[in-house]
N, C-alpha and C positions, 0 to 999 in steps of 0.2 A: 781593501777598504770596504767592500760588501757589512753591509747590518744589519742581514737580516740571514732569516735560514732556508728561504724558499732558493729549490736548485737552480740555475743560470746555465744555459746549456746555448753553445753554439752550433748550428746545423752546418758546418763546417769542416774540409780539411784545410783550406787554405793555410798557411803559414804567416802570411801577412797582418791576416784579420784577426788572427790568435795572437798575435806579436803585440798587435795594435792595443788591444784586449789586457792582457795580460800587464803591457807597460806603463797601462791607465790604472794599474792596481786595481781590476776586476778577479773576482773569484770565481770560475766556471770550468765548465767541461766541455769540452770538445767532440762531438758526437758527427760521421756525416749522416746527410740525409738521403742518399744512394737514389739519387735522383735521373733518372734518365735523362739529361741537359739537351742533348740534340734530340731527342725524339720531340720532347715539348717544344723545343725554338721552332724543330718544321710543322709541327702542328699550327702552332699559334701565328707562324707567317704563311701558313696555306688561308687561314682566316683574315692575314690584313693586319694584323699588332703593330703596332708602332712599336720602333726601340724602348721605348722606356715602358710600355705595357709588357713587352717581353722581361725585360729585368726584373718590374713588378710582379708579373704573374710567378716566376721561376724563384724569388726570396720567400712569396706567399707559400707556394707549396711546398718549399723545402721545412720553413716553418714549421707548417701545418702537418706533415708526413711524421717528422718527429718527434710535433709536441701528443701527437693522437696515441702514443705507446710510450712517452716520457712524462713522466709528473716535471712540474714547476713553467720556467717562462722559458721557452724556446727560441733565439735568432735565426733568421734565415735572411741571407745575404747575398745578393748578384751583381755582379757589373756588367753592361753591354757598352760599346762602342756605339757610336754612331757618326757617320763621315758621310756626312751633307745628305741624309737618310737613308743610307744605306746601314745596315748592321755587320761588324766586322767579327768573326771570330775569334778566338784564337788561332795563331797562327798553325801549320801542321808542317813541323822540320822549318830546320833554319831558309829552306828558298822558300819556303811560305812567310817566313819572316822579313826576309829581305824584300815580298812583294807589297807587304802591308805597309812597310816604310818607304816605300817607292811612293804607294796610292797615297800616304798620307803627309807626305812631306808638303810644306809650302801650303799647307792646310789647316782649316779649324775643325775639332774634331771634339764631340760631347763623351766625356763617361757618365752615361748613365746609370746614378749608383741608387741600388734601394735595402733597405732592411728592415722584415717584419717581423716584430713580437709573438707568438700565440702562446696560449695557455687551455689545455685541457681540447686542444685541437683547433682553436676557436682564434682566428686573429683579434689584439687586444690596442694594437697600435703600429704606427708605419711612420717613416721617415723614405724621401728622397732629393739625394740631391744631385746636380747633373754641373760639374766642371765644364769650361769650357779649357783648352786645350790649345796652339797653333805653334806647329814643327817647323822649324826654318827649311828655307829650300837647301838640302845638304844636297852632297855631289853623291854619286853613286861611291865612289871611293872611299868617300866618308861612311856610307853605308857599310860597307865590307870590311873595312877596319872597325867599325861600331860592334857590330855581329861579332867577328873575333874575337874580340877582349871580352863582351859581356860577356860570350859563350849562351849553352841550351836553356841557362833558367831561367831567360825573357822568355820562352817557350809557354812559359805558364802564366804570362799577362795578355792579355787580351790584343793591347798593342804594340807587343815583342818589345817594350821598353820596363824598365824599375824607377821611375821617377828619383828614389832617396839611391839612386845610384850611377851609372854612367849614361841614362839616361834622359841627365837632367840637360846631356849636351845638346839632346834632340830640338830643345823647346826655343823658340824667341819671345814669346806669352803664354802664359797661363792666369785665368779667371776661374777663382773657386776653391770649396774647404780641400786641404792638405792631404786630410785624411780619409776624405772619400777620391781621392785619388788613386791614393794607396785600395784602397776598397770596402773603405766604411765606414757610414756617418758617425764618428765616432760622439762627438761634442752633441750630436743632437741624441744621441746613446744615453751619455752619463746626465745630460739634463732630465731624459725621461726616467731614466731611475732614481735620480735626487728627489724629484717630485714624486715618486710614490714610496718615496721614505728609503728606497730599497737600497742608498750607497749612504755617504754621511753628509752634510751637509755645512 
């Protein structure tokens, strides 16, 4: 549904946020932005960043890395965790997984989600928004049987869960957009592009 001809480029591999993308009838390309992700998070928390400056700063760069060598409008897109300010990563092997569902059970827990626009390397516009999140107190057994059935592709969510999957058993509330769950503000996406004429209207 794109109507115009300036290129749209994702600074992304995720699968999610292309999924997300693509089923909103966007027309783009998929590009990553080969970002060194841990080196900038310990950088930015040897400095003091708060979770959501870290998410912001790491969409900004990623952006901005490959709109400075790409013509048109670049996204760059990050989620961080945060559990009672602590930042969580992604998990490493399923007993990293089963520890972050341990810490986070019977808790409320923010995704802080951000995505930036740039054009010609230059950021042009930002969005973020931060779900709030809270996991029933499950038993460990429940844990161990969760991890079995999803299997390793919670591996690639921040908080070893898929929300639009067996995921959703984890939760007793959630507060906040759907799709920056999933991992990215999608609605405040297609608003900014209506208003610069750039999807249909």
């Amino acid at each position: 549904m794109n109507t115009f001809n300036t290129r749209l480029i994702l600074a992304s591999q995720s699968k999610s946020r292309g999924a997300l993308m693509k089923n909103a009838g966007l027309v783009f390309e998929q590009i990553p932005a080969n970002v060194d992700e841990d080196a900038v998070k310990d950088s930015l928390r040897a400095q003091g960043a708060s979770t959501r400056a870290q998410a912001e700063s790491l969409a900004e760069l990623k952006a901005m890395k490959l709109s400075s060598r790409e013509s048109g409008i670049v996204l760059g897109a990050d989620q961080m965790l945060d559990l009672e300010g602590e930042p969580l990563d992604k998990p490493k092997g399923m007993a990293g997984a089963r520890d972050h569902l341990q810490r986070m059970r019977g808790k409320t827990h923010i995704l802080e989600t951000s995505l930036v626009a740039c054009e010609n390397g230059q950021p042009i516009w930002r969005a973020h928004t931060r779900p709030r999140l809270t996991m029933r107190n499950f038993s460990d057994a429940f844990i161990d049987q969760y991890l079995e059935s999803a299997g390793e592709g919670i591996l690639s969510s921040v908080g070893a869960y898929h929300l639009e999957g067996l995921g959703a058993q984890l939760f007793s509330n959630i507060e906040g957009d759907y799709f920056s769950i999933l991992g990215l503000p999608l609605i405040q996406l297609l608003t900014w592009l209506r208003d610069r004429e750039m999807i249909a209207s």
